[in-house]
C-alpha positions in Angstrom: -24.5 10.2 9.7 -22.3 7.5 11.8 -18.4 7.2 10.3 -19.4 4.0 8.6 -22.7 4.9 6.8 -20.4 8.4 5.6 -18.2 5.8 3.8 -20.6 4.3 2.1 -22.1 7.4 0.8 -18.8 8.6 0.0 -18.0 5.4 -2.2 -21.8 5.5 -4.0 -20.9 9.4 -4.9 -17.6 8.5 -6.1 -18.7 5.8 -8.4 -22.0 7.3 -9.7 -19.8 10.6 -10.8 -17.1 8.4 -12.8 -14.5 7.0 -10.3 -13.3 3.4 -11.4 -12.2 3.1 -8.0 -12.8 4.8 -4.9 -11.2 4.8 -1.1 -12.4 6.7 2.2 -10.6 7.3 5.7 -13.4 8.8 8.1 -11.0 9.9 11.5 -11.9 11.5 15.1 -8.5 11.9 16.8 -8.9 13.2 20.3 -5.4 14.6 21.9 -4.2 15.4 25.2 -1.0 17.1 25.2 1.5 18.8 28.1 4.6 20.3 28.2 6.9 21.7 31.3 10.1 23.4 31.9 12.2 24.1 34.7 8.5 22.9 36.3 6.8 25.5 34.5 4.0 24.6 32.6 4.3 25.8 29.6 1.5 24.3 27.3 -1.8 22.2 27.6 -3.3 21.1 24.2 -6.2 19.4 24.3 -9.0 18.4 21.8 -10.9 16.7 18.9 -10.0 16.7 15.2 -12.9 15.1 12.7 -12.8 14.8 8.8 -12.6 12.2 5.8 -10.0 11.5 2.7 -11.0 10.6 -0.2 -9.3 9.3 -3.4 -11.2 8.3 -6.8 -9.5 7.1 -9.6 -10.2 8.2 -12.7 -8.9 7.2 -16.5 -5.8 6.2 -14.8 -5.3 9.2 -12.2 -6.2 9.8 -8.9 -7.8 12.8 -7.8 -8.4 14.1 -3.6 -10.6 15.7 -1.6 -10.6 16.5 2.3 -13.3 18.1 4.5 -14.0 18.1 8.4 -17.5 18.3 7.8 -19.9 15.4 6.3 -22.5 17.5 4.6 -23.7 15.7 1.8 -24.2 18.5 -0.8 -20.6 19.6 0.4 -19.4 16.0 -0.1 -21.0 15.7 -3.6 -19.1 18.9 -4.6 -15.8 17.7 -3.3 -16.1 14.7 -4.8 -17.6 16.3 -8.5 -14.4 18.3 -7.8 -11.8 15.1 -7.0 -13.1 13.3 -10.1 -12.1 16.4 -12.1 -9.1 16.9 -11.0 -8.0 13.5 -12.0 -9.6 13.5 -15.1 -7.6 16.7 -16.0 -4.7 14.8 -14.7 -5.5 11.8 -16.6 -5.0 14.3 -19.9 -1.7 15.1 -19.4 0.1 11.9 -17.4 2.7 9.5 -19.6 1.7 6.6 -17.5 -1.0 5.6 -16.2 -2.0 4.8 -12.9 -3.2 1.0 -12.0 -3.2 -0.8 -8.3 -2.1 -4.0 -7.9 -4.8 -6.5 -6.9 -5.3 -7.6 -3.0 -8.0 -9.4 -1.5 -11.2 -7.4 0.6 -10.9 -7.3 4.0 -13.8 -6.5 6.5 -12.2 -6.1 10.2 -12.9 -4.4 13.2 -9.4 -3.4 15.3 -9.7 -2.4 18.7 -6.0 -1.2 20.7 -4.8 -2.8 23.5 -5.5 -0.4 26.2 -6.8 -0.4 29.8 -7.8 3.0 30.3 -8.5 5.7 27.3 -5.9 8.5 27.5 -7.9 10.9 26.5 -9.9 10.5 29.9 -7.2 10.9 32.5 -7.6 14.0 34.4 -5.1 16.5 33.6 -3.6 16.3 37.2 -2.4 13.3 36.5 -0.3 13.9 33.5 0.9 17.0 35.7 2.2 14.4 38.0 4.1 12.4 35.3 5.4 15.8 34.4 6.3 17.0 37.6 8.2 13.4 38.2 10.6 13.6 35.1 11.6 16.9 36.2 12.3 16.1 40.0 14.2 12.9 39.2 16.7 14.5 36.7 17.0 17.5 38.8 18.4 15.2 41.8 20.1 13.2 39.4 22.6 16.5 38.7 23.5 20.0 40.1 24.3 21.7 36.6 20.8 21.3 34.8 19.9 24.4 33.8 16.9 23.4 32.2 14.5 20.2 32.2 11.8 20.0 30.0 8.8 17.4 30.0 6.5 16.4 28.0 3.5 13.9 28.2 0.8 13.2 25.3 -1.8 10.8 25.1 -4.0 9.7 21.9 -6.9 8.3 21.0 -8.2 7.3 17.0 -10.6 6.3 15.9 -10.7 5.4 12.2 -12.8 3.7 9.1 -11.1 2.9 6.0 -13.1 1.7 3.3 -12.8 1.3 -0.7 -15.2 0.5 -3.4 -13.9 -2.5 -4.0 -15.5 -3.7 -0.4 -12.3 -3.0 2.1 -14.2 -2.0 5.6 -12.4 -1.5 8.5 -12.5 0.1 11.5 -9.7 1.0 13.5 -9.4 2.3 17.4 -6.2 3.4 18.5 -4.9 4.6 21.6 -1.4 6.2 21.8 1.4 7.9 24.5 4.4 8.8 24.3 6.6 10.9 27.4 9.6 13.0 26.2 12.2 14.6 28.2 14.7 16.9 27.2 18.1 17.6 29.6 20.5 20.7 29.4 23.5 20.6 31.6 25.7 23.4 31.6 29.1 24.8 34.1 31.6 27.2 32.6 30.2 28.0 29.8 30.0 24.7 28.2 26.6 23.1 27.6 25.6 19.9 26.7 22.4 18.3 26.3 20.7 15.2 25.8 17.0 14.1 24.6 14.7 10.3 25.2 11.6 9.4 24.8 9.2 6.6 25.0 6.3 5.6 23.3 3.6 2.7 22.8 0.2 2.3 21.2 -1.2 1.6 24.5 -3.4 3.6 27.2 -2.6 5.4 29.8 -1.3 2.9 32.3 1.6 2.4 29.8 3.1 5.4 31.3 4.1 2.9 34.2 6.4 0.5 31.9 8.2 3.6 31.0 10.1 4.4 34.2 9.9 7.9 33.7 12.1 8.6 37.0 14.9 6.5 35.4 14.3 7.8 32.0 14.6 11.1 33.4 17.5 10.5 35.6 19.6 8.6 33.2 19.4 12.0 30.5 20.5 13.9 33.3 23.4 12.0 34.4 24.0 11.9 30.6 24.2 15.6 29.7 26.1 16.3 32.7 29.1 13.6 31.5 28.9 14.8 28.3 30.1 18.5 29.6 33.7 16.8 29.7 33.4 16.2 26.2 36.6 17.5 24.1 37.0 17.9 20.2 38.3 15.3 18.1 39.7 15.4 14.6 37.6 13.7 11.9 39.2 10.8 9.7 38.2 7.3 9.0 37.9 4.6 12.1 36.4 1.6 13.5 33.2 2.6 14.8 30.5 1.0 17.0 27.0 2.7 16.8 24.6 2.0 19.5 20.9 0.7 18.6 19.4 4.2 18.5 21.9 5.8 16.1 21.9 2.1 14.2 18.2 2.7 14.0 17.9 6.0 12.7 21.0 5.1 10.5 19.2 2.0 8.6 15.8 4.4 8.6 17.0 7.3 6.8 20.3 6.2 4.5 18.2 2.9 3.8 15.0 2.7 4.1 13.9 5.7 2.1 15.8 4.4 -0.5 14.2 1.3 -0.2 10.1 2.8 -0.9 9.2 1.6 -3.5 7.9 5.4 -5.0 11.1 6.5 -4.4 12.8 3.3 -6.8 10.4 4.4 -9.3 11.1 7.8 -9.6 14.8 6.9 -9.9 15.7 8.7 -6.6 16.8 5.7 -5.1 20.8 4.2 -4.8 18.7 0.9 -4.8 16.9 1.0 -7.8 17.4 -2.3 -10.2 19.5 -3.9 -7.5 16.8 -6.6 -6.0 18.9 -9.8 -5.7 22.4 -7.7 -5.3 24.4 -7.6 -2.7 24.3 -4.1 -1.0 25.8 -5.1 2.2 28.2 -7.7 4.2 26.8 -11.2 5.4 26.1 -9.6 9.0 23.8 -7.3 7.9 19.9 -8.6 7.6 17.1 -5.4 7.6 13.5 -5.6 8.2 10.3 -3.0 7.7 7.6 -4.4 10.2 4.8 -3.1 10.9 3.7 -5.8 13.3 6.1 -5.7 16.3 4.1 -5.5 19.2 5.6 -2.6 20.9 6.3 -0.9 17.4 5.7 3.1 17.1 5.1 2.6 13.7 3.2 -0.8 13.9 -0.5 -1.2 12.6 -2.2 -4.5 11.4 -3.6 -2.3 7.8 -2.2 0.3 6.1 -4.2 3.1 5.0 -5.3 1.6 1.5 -6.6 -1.1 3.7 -3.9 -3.8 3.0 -2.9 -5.9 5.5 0.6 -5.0 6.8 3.7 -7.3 7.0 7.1 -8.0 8.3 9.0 -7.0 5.2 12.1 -8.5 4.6 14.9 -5.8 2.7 17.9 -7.0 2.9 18.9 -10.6 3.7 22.5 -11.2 5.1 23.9 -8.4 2.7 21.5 -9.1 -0.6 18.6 -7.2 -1.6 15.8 -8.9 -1.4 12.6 -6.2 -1.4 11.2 -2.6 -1.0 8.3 -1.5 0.6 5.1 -0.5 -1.4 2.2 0.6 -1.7 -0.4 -0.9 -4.4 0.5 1.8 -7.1 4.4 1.0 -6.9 3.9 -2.7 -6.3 1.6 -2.8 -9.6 4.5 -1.0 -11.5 7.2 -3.3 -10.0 5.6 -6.0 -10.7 5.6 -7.2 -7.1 3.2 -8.7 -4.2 1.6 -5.0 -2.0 2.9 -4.9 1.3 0.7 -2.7 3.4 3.1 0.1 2.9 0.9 2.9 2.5 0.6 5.3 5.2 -0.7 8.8 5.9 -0.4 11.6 8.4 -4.2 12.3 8.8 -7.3 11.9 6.8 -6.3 15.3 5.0 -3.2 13.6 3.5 -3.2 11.2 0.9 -1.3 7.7 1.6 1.7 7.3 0.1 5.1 5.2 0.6 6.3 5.1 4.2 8.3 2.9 6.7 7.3 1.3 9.7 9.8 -0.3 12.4 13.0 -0.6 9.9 15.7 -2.3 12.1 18.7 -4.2 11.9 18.2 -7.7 13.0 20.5 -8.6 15.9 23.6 -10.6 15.5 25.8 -13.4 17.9 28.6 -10.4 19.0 28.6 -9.0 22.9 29.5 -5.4 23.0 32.7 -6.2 25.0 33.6 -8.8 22.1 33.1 -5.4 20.0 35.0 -3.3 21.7 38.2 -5.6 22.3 40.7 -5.8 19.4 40.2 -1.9 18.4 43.2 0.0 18.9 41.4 3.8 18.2 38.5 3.9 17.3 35.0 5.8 18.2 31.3 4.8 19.9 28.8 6.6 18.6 25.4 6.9 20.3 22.2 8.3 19.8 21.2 11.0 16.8 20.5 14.7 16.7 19.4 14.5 13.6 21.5 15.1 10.0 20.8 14.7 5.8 20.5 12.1 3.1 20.1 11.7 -0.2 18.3 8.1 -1.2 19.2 8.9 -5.0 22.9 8.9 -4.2 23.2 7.1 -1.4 24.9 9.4 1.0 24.4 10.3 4.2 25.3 12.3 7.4 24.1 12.0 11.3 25.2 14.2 14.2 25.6 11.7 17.3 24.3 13.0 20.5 26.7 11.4 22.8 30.6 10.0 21.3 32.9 8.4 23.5 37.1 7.7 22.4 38.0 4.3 22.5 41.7 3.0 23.2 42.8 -0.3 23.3 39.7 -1.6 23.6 38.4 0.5 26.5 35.8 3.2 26.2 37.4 6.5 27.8 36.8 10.1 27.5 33.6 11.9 25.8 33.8 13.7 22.4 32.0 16.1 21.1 30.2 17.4 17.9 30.6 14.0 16.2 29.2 12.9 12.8 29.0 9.9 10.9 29.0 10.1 7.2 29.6 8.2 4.1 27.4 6.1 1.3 24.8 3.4 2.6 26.4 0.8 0.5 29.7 1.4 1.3 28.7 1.2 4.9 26.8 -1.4 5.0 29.8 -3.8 3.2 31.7 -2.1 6.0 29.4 -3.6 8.9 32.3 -6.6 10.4 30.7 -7.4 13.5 26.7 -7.0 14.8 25.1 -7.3 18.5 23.2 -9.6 20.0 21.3 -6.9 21.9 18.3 -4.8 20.3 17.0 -1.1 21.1 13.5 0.0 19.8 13.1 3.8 19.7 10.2 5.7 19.2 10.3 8.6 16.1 8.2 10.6 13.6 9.2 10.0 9.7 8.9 13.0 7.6 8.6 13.2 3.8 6.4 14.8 1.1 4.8 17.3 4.1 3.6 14.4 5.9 5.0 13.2 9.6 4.2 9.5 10.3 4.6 7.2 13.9 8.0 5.3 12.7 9.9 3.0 15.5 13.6 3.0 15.0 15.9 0.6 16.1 18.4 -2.5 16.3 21.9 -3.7 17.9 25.1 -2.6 18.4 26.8 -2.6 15.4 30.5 -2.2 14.6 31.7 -0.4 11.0 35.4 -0.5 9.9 36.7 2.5 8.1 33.7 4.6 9.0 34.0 8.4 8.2 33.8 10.5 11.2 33.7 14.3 11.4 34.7 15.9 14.7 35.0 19.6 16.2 38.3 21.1 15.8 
C-alpha cells in the first residue's frame, strides 16, 4: 500500500472497531549522519526508518498503537488492541477526554530544498567535516581535541484524521555541530555551536562552517584565562543564546498548556497577569522561516501559529494542543508535536524567543559598576511548577565600570522566572536564533532558541570558589 491509501485504512479500521475519532502519521525518515575527531572518523550512520501512529479515541480516552510494518491483519490487531486500551482507560479516568473543534485541512507541503540530503555522496560530508576541523585547528595551538559533526535529513510524512485532516508533509533537514577543547597547564576549557535549517544540502554553505569552527576555537582558547568568581546577586547581561534557552526552559514549559492543567506550572490561572516588566514580550512560533522548530501543521494536523505568551510583561496565552485547549476553554494552536511516528503528540514548543527591544549592547553595558555577561548554556534544571531555575553559562566575562574584562569561570544563573522576568530593565535590539532539541515525557523534539541581549538587575549568580 502507498502512505496515503495506509491512512485511509487505518482510519476505516479505527472507526468500524469503535473509535469516535481516529488520527494517523505514516513516516519514512531517511538519515545521513557523521561524526570526526581530532580528524578521525569516528561514526557514519546512515539509513531508512518506516512506521505509522495511531490514536483512536474511545468513551472519552485515547488509546495507541505503533508498527513499522503495514500489514493489514497486523494493523487490525493493533488497532483491536488501541481501542481496548482506551476503553479500559475510559473505565477508570475522572475526566474525560474531548478535542477542541478546528477546521479540516487537506494540504500537500513540500521543504524548500535544492538538493536532497540524503543523496550527497558521503565524501562530501567528509569534506565539511574535514573543514571544521582544519579551520579551528589553525585558529589555536592548544586544541587538544576538535570534534565535527554533519547530518542531513529527509521526511517524509502523512497525517491524517477521521474527521478528514490529510496532509502530506516532505521535509528535508541539516544541521553541522562542532565541539572545541582547549587545554595548557592543566586547565581546560571548551566550547560547543551549531547550526541548523530545514533546508537541503546546499544550506551547509550559509553556515560558514570555517568561521563557525574557527570562532569556537578562538573561544575555548580565551576562556583558559578564565578565574573563579564568588556568587552573589548582580546586574547581568545574557546574550541571545543563554536568553534563548533561558525563556525556553524557565518559561516556556511552564507555559504548555498540559503542564497548566496538571497544576505543574508557576503560570497556571495567571492569563491577563503581569509575570514580567514592560520590556519583556515572548513568542512561541512555529512559522519563522529559518526556525529549528518551525512547521506549517502540528502533528494533530492543526495549522501552526505565532503564539503570543507574554505581552510587555502580562500573560496573555499558553501553547496547546486540542485536548488542553478544549479544557481551557481556549482557541488550538498547532501545539502538538511528536518525536517520531512511534510517539504520541503531546504539548511542545517551537521557536520561544524574546522579542528584541530599542537598547545597543554598549548602552547595556555603560552605567554598570560590577556586574557579569553571561553567554551561551551548558545546560542546567528547572521546575515549571515552582518556577525556579538554574543554567550553567558556557562562556562569563567580569564587567567593571562598564567595560567587559577578564573571563570567569563555572558560572550559573539562577533564581524564579517571575522574579526574573520583573527584573529584565533593559532588552536588545539585536536577535540570535539557535538551533536545539527539547526534551520531555521521553520524547526529543527540533526546538529553535533564541532572542536579544537582555540585561537583569539583581540576578543570582553562582561562581567557582
Amino acid at each position: 500500500m502507498s502512505m496515503s491509501g495506509i491512512t485511509d485504512e487505518v482510519l476505516s479500521i479505527a472507526l468500524e472497531l469503535g473509535a469516535e475519532y481516529a488520527d494517523v502519521r505514516v513516516e519514512r525518515r531517511e538519515l545521513v549522519s557523521l561524526r570526526m575527531s581530532n580528524r578521525v572518523l569516528e561514526s557514519v550512520s546512515v539509513g531508512e526508518r518506516f512506521g505509522l501512529g495511531v490514536r483512536v479515541l474511545v468513551n472519552g480516552a485515547f488509546g495507541f498503537f505503533t508498527a513499522n510494518k503495514a500489514d493489514k491483519d497486523a494493523l487490525k490487531l493493533g488497532i483491536e488492541r488501541a481501542v481496548k486500551m482506551a476503553r479500559s482507560s475510559a473505565a477508570v479516568r475522572r475526566e474525560k477526554v474531548a478535542l477542541a473543534p478546528v477546521k479540516t485541512v487537506t494540504d500537500d507541503v513540500k521543504g524548500d530544498f535544492k538538493v536532497n540530503p540524503v543523496a550527497v555522496d558521503l565524501e562530501e560530508y567528509m569534506e565539511l567535516l574535514i573543514a571544521g576541523h582544519d579551520a579551528a585547528k589553525e585558529s589555536s595551538k592548544v586544541l587538544s581535541n576538535v570534534t565535527t559533526m554533519a547530518e542531513g535529513v529527509l521526511l517524509e510524512k502523512i497525517i491524517a484524521t477521521s474527521e478528514g485532516t490529510k496532509i502530506r508533509i516532505v521535509e528535508p533537514r541539516v544541521s553541522y555541530r562542532v565541539y572545541t577543547v582547549a587545554s595548557s597547564e592543566g586547565r581546560m576549557a571548551a566550547i560547543m555551536d551549531a547550526k541548523g535549517l530545514i533546508k537541503g544540502f546546499e544550506a551547509f554553505k550559509a553556515f560558514k562552517i570555517e568561521e563557525l569552527a574557527s570562532d569556537a576555537a578562538q573561544r575555548a582558547e580565551k576562556m583558559l584565562d578564565a578565574r573563579p568568581t564568588p556568587g552573589g546577586r548582580f546586574t547581568v547581561i545574557i546574550d541571545g543564546a543563554l536568553t534563548g534557552v533561558f525563556i525556553h526552559e524557565a518559561l516556556g514549559h511552564a507555559a504548555e498548556g498540559d503542564h497548566v492543567l496538571a497544576g505543574e506550572s508557576v503560570l497556571e490561572g495567571k492569563l491577563g497577569e503581569v509575570v514580567g516588566s514592560e520590556h519583556v514580550t515572548v513568542y512561541d512560533d512555529s512559522t519563522l522561516e529559518e526556525g529549528w522548530g518551525s512547521a506549517k501543521y502540528d502533528d494533530e494536523g492543526v495549522p501552526t501559529r505565532k503564539r503570543l505568551l507574554i505581552d510587555r510583561g502580562v500573560l496573555k496565552g499558553y501553547i496547546l494542543n486540542r485536548e488542553s485547549a478544549h479544557k481551557l476553554g481556549l482557541e488550538p494552536n498547532g501545539g502538538a508535536r511528536a518525536e517520531s511516528y512511534a510517539h504520541p503528540p503531546i504539548v511542545r514548543m517551537s521557536n520561544t524567543y524574546i522579542q528584541p527591544g530599542d537598547w545597543s549592547f554598549e548602552e547595556m553595558l555603560e552605567d554598570i559598576k560590577k556586574g557579569v555577561y553571561l553567554k551561551g548554556s551548558r545546560g542546567g534544571q528547572v521546575d515549571p511548577a515552582k518556577g525556579t531555575f538554574q543554567f550553567n553559562a558556557q562562556e562569563a566575562f567580569l564587567i567593571e565600570s562598564g567595560e567587559i574584562t577578564r573571563p570567569l569561570r563555572d558560572v550559573s544563573l539562577m533564581g524564579h522566572v517571575l522574579e526574573t522576568l520583573k527584573n529584565i530593565d533593559a532588552v536588545g535590539k539585536d536577535f540570535t536564533l539557535r538551533i536545539g532539541t527539547c526534551g520531555k515525557a521521553n520524547q526529543g523534539v527540533p526546538a529553535g532558541v533564541g532572542g536579544p541581549h537582555v540585561r537583569i538587575v539583581n540576578a543570582l549568580v553562582g561562581g567557582a570558589v
